[in-house]
GUKEMI-953056 format. One record per residue (C-alpha): x, y, z. Coordinates in steps of 0.02 Angstrom, whole numbers, plus 50000, padded with zeros to 5 digits. Example, Ala and Ser with C-alpha at 12.3 -4.5 7.8 and 13.67 -1.06 7.14 Angstrom:
2
@X:50615 Y:49775 Z:50390;
@X:50684 Y:49947 Z:50357;
END
This chain:
536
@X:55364 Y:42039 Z:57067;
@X:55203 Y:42055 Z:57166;
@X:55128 Y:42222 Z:57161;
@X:55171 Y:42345 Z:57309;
@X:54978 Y:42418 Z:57317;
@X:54871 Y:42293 Z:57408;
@X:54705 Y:42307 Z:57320;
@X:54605 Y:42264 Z:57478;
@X:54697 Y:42402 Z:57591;
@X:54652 Y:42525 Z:57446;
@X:54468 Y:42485 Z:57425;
@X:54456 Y:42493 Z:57613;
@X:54548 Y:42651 Z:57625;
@X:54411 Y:42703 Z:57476;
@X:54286 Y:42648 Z:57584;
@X:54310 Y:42736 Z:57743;
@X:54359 Y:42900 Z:57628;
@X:54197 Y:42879 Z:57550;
@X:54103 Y:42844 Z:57723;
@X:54190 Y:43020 Z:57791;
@X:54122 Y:43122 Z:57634;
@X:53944 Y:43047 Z:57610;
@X:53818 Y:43149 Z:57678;
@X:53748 Y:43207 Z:57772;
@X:53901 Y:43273 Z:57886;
@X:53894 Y:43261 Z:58065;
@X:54007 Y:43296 Z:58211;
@X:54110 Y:43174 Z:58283;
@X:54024 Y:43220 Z:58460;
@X:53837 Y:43208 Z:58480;
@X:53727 Y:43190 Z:58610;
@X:53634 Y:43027 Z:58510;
@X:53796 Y:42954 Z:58495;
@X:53849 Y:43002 Z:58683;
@X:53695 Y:42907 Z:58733;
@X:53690 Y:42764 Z:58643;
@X:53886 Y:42717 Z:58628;
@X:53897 Y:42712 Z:58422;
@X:54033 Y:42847 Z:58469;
@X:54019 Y:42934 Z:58292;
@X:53872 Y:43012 Z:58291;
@X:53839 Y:42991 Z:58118;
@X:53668 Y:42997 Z:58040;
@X:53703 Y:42858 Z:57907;
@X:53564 Y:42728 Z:57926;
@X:53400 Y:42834 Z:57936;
@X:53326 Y:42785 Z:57792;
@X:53237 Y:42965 Z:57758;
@X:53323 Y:43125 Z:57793;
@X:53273 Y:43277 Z:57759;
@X:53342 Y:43447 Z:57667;
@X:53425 Y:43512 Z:57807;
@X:53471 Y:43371 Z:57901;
@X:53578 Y:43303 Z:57747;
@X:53652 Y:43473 Z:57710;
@X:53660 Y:43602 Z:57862;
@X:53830 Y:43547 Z:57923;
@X:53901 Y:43527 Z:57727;
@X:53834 Y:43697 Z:57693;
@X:53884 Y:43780 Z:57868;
@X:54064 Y:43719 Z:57814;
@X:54071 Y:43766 Z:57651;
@X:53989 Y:43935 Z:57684;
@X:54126 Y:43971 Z:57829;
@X:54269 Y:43916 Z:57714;
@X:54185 Y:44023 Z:57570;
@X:54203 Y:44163 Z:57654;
@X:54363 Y:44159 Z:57725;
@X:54445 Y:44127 Z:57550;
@X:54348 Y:44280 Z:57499;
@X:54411 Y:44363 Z:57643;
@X:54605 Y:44322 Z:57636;
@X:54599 Y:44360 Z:57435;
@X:54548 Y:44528 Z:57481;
@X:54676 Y:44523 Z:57631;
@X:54798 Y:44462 Z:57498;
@X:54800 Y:44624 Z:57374;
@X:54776 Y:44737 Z:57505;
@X:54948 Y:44670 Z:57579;
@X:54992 Y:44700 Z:57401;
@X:54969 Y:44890 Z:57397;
@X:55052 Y:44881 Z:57569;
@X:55202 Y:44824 Z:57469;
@X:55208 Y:44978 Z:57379;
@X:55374 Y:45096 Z:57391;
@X:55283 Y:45226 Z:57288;
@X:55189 Y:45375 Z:57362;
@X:55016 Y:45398 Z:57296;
@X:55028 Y:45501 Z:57155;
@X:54835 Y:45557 Z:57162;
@X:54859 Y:45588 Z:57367;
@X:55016 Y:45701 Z:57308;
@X:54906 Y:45810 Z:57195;
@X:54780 Y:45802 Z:57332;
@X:54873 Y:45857 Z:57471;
@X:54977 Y:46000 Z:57377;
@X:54860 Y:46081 Z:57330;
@X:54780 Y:46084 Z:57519;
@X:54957 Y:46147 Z:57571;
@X:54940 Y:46276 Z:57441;
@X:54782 Y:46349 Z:57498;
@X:54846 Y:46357 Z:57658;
@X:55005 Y:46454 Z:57627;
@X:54883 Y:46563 Z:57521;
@X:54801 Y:46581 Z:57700;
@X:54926 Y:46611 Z:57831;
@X:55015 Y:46738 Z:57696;
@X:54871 Y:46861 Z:57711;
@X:54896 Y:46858 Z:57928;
@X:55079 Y:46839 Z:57898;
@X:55109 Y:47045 Z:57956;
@X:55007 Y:46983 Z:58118;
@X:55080 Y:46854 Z:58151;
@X:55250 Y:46916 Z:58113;
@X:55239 Y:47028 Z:58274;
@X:55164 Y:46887 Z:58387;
@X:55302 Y:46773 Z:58327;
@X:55424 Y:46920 Z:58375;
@X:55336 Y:46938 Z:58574;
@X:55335 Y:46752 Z:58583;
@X:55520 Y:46744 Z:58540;
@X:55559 Y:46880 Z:58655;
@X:55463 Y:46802 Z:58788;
@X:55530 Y:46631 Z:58775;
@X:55710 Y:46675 Z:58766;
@X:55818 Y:46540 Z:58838;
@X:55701 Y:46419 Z:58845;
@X:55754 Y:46243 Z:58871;
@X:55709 Y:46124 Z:58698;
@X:55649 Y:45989 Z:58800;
@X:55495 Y:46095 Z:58864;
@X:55408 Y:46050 Z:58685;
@X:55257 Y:45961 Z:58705;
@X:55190 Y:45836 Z:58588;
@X:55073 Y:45970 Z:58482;
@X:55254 Y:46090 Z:58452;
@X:55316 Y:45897 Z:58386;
@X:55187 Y:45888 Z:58252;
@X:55248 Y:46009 Z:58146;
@X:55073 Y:46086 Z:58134;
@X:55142 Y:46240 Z:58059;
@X:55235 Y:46135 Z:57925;
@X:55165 Y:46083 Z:57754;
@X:55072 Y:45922 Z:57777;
@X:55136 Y:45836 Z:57602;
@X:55312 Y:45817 Z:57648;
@X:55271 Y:45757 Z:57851;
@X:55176 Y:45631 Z:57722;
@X:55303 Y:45570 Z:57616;
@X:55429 Y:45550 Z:57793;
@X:55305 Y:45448 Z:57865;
@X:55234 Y:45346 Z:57691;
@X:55359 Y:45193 Z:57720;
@X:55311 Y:45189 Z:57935;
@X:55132 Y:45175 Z:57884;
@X:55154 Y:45057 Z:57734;
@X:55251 Y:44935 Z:57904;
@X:55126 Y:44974 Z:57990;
@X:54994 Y:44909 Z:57869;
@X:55106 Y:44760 Z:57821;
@X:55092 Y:44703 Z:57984;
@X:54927 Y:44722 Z:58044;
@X:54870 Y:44647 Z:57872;
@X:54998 Y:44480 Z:57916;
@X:54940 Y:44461 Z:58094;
@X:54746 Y:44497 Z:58035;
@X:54786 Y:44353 Z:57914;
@X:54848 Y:44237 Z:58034;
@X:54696 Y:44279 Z:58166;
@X:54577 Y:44242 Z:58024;
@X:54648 Y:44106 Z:57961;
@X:54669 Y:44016 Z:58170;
@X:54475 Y:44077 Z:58186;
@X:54406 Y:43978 Z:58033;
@X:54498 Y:43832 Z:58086;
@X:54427 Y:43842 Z:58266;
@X:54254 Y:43867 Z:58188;
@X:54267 Y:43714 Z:58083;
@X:54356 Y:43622 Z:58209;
@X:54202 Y:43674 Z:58338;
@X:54073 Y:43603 Z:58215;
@X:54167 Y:43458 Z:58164;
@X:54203 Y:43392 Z:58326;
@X:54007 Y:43444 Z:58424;
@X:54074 Y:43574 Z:58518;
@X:53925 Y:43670 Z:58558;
@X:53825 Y:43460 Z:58610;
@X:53975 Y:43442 Z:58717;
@X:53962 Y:43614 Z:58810;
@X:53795 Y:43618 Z:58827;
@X:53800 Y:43427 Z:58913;
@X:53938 Y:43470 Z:59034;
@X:53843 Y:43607 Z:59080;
@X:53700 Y:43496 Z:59116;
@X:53843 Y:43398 Z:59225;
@X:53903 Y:43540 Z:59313;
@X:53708 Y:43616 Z:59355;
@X:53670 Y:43416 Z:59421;
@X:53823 Y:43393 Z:59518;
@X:53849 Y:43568 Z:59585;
@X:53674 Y:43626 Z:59612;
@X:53536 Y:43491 Z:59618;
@X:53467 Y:43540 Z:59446;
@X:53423 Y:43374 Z:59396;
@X:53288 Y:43396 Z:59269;
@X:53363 Y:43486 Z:59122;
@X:53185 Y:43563 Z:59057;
@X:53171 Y:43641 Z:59240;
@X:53308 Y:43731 Z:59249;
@X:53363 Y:43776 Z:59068;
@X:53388 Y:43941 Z:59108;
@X:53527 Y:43943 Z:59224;
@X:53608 Y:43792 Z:59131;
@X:53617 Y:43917 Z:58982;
@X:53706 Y:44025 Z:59106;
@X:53837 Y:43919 Z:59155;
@X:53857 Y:43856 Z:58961;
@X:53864 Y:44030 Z:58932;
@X:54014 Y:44061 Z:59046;
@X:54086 Y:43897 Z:58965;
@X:54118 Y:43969 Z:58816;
@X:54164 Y:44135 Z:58863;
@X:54324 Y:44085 Z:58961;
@X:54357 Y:43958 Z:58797;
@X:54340 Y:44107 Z:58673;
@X:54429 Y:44226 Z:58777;
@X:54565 Y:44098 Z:58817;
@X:54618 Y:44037 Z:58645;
@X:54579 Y:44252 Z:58583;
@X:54709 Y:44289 Z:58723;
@X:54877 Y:44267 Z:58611;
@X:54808 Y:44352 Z:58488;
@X:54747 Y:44498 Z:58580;
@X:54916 Y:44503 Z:58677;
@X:55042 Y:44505 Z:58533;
@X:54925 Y:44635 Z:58433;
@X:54945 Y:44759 Z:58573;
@X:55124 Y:44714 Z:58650;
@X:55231 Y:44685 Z:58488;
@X:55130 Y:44754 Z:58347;
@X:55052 Y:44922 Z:58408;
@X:55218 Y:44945 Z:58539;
@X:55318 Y:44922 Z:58378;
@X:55243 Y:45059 Z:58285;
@X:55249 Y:45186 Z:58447;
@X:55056 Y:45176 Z:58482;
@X:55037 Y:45057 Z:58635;
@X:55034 Y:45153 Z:58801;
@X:54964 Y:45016 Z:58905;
@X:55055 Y:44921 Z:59045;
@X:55040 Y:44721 Z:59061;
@X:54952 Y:44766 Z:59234;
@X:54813 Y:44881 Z:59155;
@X:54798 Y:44757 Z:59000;
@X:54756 Y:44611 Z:59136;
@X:54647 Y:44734 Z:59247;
@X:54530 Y:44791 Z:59092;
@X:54511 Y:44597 Z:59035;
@X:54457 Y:44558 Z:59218;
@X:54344 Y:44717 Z:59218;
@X:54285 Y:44665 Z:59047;
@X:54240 Y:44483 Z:59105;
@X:54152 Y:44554 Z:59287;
@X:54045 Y:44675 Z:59170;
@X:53980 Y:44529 Z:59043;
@X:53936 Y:44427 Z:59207;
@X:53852 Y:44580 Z:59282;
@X:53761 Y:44623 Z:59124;
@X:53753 Y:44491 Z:59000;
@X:53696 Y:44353 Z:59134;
@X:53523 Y:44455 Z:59154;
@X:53514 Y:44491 Z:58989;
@X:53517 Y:44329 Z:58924;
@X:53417 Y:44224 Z:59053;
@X:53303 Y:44387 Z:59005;
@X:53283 Y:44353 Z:58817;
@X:53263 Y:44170 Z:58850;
@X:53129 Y:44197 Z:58975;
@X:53029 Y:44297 Z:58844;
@X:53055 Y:44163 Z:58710;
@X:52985 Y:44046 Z:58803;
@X:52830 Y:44174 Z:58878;
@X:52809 Y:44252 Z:58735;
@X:52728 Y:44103 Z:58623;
@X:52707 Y:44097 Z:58426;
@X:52736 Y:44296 Z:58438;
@X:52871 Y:44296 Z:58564;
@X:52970 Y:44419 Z:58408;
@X:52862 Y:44558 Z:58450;
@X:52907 Y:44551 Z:58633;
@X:53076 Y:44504 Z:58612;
@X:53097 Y:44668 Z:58487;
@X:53027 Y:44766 Z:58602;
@X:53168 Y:44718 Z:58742;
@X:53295 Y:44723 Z:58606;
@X:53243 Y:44941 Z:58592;
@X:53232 Y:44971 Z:58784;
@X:53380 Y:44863 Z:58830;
@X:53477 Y:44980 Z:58697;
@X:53427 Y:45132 Z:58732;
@X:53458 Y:45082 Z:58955;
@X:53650 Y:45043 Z:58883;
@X:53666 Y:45204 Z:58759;
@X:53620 Y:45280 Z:58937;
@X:53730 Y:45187 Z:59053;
@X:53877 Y:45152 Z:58940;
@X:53938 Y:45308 Z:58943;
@X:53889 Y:45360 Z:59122;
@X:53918 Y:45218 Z:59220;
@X:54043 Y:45092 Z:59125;
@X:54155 Y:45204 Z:59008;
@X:54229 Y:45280 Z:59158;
@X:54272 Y:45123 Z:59234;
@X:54406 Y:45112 Z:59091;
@X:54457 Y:45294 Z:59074;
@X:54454 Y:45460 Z:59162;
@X:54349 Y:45591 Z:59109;
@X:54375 Y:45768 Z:59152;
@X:54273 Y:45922 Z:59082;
@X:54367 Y:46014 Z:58957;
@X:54448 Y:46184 Z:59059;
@X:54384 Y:46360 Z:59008;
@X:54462 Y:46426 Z:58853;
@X:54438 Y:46489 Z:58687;
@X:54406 Y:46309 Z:58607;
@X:54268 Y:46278 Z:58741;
@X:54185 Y:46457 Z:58696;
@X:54175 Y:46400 Z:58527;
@X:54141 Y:46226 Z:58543;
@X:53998 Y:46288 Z:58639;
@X:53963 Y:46414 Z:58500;
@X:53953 Y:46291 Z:58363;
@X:53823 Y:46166 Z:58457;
@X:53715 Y:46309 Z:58485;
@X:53720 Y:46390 Z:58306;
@X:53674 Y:46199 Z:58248;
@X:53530 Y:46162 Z:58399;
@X:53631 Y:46034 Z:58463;
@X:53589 Y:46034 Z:58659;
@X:53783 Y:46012 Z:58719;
@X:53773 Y:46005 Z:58935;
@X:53959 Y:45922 Z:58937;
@X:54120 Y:45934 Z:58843;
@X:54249 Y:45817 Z:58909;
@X:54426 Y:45771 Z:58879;
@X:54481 Y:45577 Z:58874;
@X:54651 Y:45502 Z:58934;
@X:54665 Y:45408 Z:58785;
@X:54844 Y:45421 Z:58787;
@X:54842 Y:45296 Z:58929;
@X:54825 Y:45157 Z:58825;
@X:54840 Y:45202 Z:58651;
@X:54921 Y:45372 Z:58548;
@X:54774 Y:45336 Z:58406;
@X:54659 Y:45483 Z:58426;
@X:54470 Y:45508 Z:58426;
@X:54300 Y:45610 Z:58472;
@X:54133 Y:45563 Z:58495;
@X:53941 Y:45596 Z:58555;
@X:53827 Y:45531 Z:58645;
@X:53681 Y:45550 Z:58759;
@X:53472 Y:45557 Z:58753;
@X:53362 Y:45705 Z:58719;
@X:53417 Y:45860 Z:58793;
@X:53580 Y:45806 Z:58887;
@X:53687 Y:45784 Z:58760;
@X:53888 Y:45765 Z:58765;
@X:54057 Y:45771 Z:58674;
@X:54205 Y:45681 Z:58704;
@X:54380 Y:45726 Z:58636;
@X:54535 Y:45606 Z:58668;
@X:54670 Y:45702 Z:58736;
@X:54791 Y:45633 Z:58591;
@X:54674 Y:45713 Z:58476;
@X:54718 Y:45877 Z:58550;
@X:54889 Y:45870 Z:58549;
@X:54879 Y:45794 Z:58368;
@X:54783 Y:45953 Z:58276;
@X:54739 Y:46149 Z:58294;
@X:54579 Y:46214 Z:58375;
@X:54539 Y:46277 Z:58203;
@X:54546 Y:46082 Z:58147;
@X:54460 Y:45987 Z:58298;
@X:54291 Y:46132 Z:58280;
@X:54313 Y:46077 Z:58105;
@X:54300 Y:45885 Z:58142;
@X:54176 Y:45938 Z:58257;
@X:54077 Y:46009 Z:58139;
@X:54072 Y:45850 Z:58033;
@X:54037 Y:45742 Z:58197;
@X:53878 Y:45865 Z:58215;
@X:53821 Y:45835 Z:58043;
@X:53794 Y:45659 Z:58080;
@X:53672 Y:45709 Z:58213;
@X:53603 Y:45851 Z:58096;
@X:53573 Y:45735 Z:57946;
@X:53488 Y:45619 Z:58065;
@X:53638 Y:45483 Z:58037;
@X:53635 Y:45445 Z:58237;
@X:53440 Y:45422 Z:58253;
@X:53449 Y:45302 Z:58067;
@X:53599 Y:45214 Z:58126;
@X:53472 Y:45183 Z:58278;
@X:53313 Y:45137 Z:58196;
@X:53418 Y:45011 Z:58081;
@X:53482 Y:44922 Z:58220;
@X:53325 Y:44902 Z:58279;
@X:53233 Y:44838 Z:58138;
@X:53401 Y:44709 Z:58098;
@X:53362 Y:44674 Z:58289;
@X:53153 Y:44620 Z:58236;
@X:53201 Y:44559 Z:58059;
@X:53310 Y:44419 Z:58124;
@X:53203 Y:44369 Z:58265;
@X:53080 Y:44358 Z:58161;
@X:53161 Y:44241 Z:58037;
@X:53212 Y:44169 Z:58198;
@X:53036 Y:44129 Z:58249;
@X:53007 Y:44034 Z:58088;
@X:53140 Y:43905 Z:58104;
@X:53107 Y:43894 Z:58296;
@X:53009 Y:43727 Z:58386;
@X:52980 Y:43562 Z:58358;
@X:52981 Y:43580 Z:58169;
@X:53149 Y:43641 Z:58160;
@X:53228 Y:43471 Z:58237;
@X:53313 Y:43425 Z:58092;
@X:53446 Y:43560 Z:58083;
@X:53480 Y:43541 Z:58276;
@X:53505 Y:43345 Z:58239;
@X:53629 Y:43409 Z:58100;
@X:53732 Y:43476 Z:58222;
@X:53717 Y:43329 Z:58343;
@X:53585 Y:43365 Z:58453;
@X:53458 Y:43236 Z:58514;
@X:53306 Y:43365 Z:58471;
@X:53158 Y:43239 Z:58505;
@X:53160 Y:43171 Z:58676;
@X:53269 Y:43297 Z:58738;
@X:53203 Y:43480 Z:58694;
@X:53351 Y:43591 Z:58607;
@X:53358 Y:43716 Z:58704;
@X:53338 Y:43898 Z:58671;
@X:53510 Y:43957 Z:58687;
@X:53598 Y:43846 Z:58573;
@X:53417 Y:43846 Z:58434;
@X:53479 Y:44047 Z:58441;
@X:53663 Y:44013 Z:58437;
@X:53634 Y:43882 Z:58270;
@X:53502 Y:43998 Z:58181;
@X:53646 Y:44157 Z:58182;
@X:53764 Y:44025 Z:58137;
@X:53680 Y:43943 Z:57988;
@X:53538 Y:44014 Z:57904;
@X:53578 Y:44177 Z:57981;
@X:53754 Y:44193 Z:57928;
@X:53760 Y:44240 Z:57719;
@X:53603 Y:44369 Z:57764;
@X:53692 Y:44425 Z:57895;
@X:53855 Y:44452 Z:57775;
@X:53755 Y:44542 Z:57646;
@X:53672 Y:44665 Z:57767;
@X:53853 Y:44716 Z:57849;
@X:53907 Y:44745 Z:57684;
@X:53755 Y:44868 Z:57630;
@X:53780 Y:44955 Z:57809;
@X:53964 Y:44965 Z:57766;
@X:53931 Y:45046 Z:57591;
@X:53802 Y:45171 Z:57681;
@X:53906 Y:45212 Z:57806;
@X:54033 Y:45270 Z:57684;
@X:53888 Y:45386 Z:57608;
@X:53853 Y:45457 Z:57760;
@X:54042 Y:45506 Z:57792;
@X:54040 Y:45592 Z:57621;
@X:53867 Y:45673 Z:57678;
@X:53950 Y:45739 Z:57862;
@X:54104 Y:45812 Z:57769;
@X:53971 Y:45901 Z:57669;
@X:53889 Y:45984 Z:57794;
@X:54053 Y:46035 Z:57882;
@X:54116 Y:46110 Z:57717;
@X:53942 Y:46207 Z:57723;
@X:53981 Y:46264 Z:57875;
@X:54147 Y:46368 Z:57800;
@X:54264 Y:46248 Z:57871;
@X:54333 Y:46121 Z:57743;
@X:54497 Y:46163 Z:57720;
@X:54533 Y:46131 Z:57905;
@X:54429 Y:45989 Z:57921;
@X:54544 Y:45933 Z:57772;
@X:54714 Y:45978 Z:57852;
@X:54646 Y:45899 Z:58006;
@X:54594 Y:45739 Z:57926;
@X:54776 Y:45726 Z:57843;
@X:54875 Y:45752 Z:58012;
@X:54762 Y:45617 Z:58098;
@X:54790 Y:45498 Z:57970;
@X:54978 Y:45536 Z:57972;
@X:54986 Y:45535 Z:58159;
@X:54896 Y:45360 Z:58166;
@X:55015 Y:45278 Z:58012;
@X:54837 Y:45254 Z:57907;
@X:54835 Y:45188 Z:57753;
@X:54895 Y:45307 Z:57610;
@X:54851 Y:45192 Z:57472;
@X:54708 Y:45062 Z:57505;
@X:54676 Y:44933 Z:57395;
@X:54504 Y:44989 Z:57303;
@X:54429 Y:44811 Z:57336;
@X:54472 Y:44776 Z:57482;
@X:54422 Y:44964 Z:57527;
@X:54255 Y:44947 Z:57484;
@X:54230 Y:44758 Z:57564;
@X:54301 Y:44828 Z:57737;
@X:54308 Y:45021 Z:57763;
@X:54155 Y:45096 Z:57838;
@X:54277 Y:45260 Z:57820;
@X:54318 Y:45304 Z:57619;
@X:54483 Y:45304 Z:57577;
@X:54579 Y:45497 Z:57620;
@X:54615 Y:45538 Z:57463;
@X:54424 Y:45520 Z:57430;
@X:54355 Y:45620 Z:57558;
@X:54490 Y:45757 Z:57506;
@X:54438 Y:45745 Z:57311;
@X:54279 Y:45771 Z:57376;
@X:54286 Y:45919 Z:57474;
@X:54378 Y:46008 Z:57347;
@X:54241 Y:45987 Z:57223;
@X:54129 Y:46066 Z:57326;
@X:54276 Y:46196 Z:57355;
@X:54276 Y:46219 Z:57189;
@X:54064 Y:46219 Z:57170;
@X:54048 Y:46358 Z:57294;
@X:54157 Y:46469 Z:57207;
END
């Protein structure tokens, strides 16, 4: 009986295996290949290649994959905890005891209020139900524990299936970036952009008029990344966050913000590009210095126009009416220095119930923001009290370091960036399957394959010491506002926003402290009540 396995089929089947494994990897597309018609692009025949050009791609790969298996294991036991049917016993403890001390409090007023209760009722006779608004709904009078518990399994749905669909994005996104490497994406966009600049324009010479073929290659990939991020983007606010009762947005605002989103980039990050690559090329062996320096003004011009200019394009913002929260908001900012000139209220609640507040502004103009669902969502009492942790950021200096560390990320990696920049850096562009010798990489796609590549595991080690610090600094702000006298409404108020929202009641501690630039609740309630407990 003659054997079923042809030997000859096998050892070629070996072969070309082998031949698709050897390194050094290479896309499939390549502007060598493109050129001279070998159509594979592969670097196999050079008799000597470097370090980089044998590895780059390999280790590009296996980096990418690396981290997305880290990633989804992480992903994994946090959907895990999600699984849970079991309250938290530590948030229990937590959170009854913060009910107790408040029932401790309201019993001492409870002759006051008894007779305002009494007027109200009296006053409000006959009123119609339906008049409630969306604070009365909250229950903010309630104990918080039990609003909890009724809400434990919505929020563990909730986290199911943002943890499901998060897996599913990640897992489509490494797969595009492998696919985009494997294939010469970036050779491909970057010569069709030479096409469309020679047969649209005139720009013949590529060296000439590299500048405003980075544009259009620019603008190439931005309609590819926002078309295949489109789905995504679409079922995350339409099914998922409309499921769970937080998406306000209409299919006609969702399609007007893209567009708005899109005109802005064109408006703003057109100049600023053809910008940075103009002072790359000016600024010679140095250009870093120069380029750092743009990187701190062209900040600062967007912390100033952001908020001004842009922000309102998206949502209306109208200053907070006189009241007794205004008066003390104002109070607060002026017992801590803070130079408040604006207090405004957000219509959040057009797109979104989540809730929020935050700062901004330069010098002596500075200004709060409050979303309006944030209002409805706690007491006065509770938003001074978040308040007063949001102004111990600025008091501790968190805003101005936060600042300065951008900044010197900004010159560290252009910096780096300047060392593996020019002629001698040929090697890792050929890797990727550019030409690199008789046509000049440009700058665009040298910056693009630095952040990419060497970039890339720095780049995941610094976001993951930010992360951890930014967690200290949380801990640091509660601090201050429990200094201030007001912990155990910045604690109530932390526990209805987190109910409100569906957040996680019972995080998974690794997957915490890989991804949460926020600690846990329960931590940042343990924490406040051992300085409770300190300070008496």
């Amino acid at each position: 009986m003659p054997c079923p396995i042809d030997p000859a089929s096998l050892v070629s089947k070996l072969t070309d295996f082998h031949k698709l494994t050897e390194l050094p990897w290479t896309p499939f597309y390549s502007q060598q290949s493109s050129h001279d018609g070998s159509g594979s692009g592969s670097g196999h025949g050079h008799p000597e290649l470097s370090i980089t050009a044998t590895y780059a791609m390999a280790l590009t790969l296996l980096f990418t994959i690396f981290v997305f298996a880290l990633e989804h294991m992480l992903d994994e036991r946090q959907a895990h905890a999600y699984r849970s049917t079991e309250f938290p016993s530590l948030l229990e403890e937590t959170v009854s005891k913060i009910d107790k001390d408040d029932q401790n409090k309201k019993t001492k007023k409870s002759s006051i209020d008894d007779v305002d209760e009494k007027t109200a009722a009296n006053d409000t006779a006959g009123a119609d139900d339906t008049t409630a608004t969306a604070k009365d709904k909250l229950d903010k009078d309630k104990p918080i524990l039990p609003q909890l518990k009724d809400k434990f399994q919505k929020a563990q749905a909730y986290g199911r299936d943002k943890i499901s669909f998060g897996m599913i994005s990640s897992f489509y996104g490494t797969v595009e970036s492998v696919a985009f490497l494997v294939l010469g994406f970036l050779p491909y966009a970057w010569d069709m952009s030479v096409k469309i600049g020679s047969s649209y324009f005139g720009w013949e010479k590529e060296e000439d008029h590299e500048i405003k073929i980075s544009l259009i290659f620019l603008l190439l990939t931005t309609i590819v990344g926002t078309v295949t991020s489109l789905p995504f983007e679409v079922y995350s606010t339409f099914w998922i966050e409309k499921k769970h009762g937080f998406n306000k947005q209409t299919p006609s605002l969702f399609v007007t913000d893209k567009i708005k989103s899109l005109v802005l980039m064109c408006l703003i990050g057109g100049p600023f590009t053809a910008a940075l690559l103009k002072i790359i090329k000016w600024g010679g062996e140095h250009f870093y210095i120069y380029v750092w320096a743009f990187m701190f003004a062209f900040s600062a011009f967007m912390m100033t126009i952001v908020p001004v200019f842009i922000m309102p394009l998206f949502n209306k913002y109208e200053p907070l009416p006189d009241s007794e929260l205004k008066t003390r908001i104002f109070a607060l900012a002026d017992r801590l220095k803070y130079p408040l000139t604006k207090l405004f209220v957000m219509d959040g609640s057009k797109r979104s119930s989540h809730s929020n507040a935050f700062m901004f502004g330069f010098g002596k103009n500075k200004r709060i923001v409050l979303f309006d669902t944030l209002m409805e969502q706690v007491s006065d009492d509770e938003i001074l009290a978040i308040l007063g942790h949001e102004l111990g950021h600025w008091k501790l200096g968190h805003t101005l370091s936060s600042f300065v560390i951008t900044q010197l990320y900004f010159g560290a990696s252009f910096y780096c960036f300047s060392l593996c920049y020019g002629p001698h850096a040929v090697d890792l562009y050929q890797a990727f399957g550019f030409e690199g010798v008789t046509r000049p990489v440009p700058t665009i796609i040298a910056l693009l394959l630095f952040f990419q590549t060497i970039w890339a595991p720095i780049d995941k080690v610094l976001s993951f010491i930010l992360t951890v610090n930014s967690r200290r600094n949380e801990f640091a702000a509660d601090k201050f506002s429990v200094d201030l006298g007001m912990s155990q409404k910045l604690q109530t108020g932390l526990c209805k926003i987190s109910l409100e929202n569906l957040g996680a009641m019972c995080p998974d501690p690794w997957y915490a402290t890989y991804h949460y630039s926020h600690p846990p609740l329960v931590e940042r309630l343990s924490a406040m009540m051992k300085l409770d407990k300190k300070s008496n």
